[in-house]
MIMIVO-237762 format. One record per residue: residue in three letters; y, z, x of N, C-alpha, C in turn. Coordinates in steps of 0.02 Angstrom, whole numbers, padded with zeros to 5 digits, always signed. Last residue first. Layout:
MIMIVO-237762
ALAYZXYZXYZX...
This chain:
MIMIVO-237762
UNK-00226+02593+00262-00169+02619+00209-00108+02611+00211UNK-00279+02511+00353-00288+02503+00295-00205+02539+00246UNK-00169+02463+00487-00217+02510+00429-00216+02499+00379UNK-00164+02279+00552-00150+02358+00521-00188+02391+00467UNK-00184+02169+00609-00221+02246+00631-00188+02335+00610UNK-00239+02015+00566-00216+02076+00554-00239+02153+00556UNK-00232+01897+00684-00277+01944+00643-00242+01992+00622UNK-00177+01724+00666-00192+01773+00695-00227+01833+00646UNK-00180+01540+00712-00183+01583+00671-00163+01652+00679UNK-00107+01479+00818-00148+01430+00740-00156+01481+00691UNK-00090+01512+00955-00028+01530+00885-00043+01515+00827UNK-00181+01488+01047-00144+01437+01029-00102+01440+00962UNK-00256+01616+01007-00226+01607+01077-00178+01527+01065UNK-00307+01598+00874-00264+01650+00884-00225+01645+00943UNK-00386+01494+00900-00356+01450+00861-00290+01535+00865UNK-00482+01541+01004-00453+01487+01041-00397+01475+00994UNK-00538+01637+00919-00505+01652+00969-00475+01612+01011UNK-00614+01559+00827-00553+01597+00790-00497+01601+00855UNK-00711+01488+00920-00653+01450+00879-00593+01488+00858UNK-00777+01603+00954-00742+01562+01002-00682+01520+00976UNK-00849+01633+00846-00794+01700+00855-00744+01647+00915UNK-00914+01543+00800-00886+01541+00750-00809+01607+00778UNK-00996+01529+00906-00949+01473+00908-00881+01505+00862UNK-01052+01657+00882-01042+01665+00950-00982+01593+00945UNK-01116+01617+00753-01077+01700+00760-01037+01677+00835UNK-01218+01534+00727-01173+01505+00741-01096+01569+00744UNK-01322+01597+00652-01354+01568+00698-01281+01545+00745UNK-01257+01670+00532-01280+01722+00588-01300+01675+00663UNK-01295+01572+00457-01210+01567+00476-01223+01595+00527UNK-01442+01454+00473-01413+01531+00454-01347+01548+00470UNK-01520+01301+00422-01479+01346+00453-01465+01405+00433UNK-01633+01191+00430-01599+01253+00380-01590+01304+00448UNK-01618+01006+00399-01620+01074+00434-01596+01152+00399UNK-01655+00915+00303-01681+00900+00366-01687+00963+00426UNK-01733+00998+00162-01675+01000+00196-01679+00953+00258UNK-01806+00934+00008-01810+00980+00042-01757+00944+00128UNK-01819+00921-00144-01751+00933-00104-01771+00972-00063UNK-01930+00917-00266-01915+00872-00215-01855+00863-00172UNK-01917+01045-00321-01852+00977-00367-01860+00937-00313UNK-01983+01117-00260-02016+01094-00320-01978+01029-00335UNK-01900+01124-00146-01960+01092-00139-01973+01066-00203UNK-01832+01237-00215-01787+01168-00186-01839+01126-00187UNK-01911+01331-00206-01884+01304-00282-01849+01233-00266UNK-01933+01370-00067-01991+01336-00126-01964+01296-00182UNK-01816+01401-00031-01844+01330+00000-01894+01323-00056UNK-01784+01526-00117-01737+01460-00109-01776+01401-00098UNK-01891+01589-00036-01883+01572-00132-01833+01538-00140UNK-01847+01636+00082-01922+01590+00072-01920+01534-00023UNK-01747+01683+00063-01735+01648+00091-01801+01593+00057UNK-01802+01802-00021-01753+01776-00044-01734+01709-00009UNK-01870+01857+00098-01911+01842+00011-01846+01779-00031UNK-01779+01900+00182-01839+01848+00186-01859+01823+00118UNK-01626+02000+00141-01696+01980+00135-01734+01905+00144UNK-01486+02026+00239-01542+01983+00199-01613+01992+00219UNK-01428+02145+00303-01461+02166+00257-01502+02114+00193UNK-01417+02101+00439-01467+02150+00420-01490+02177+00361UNK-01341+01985+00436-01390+01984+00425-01472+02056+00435UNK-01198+01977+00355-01233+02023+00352-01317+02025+00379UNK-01186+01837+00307-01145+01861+00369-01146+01919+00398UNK-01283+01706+00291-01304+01781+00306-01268+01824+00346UNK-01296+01599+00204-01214+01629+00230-01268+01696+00225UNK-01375+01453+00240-01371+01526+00228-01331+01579+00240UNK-01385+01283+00231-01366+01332+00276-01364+01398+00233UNK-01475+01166+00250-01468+01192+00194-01441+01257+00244UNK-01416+00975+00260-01424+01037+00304-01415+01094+00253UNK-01493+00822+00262-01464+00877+00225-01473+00941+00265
């Protein structure tokens, strides 16, 4: 089981909050083989977009807001 953490912000997760997930999981006997962070996978996750924008798969939108 992989318990992953959408910290796509990670300056503004808290620890306390991470730590208090794994305990409560623990209690229900669910604990992970790995725990992951999204923040850990930023560098694949920007390679993929940019391989899937350069091969026409997708693209970004760059207009103003207003």
């Amino acid at each position: 089981m992989i318990l992953r953490f959408d910290d796509t912000n990670p300056i503004n997760e808290k620890g306390e909050f991470v730590e208090n997930i794994i305990k409560d999981l623990k209690r229900l006997d669910i604990i992970p083989d790995i725990v992951s962070n999204t923040s850990d996978h930023f560098g694949a996750i920007e390679n993929a977009c940019r391989k899937l924008i350069t091969d026409g798969k997708a693209y970004a939108d760059d207009t103003p807001a207003e």
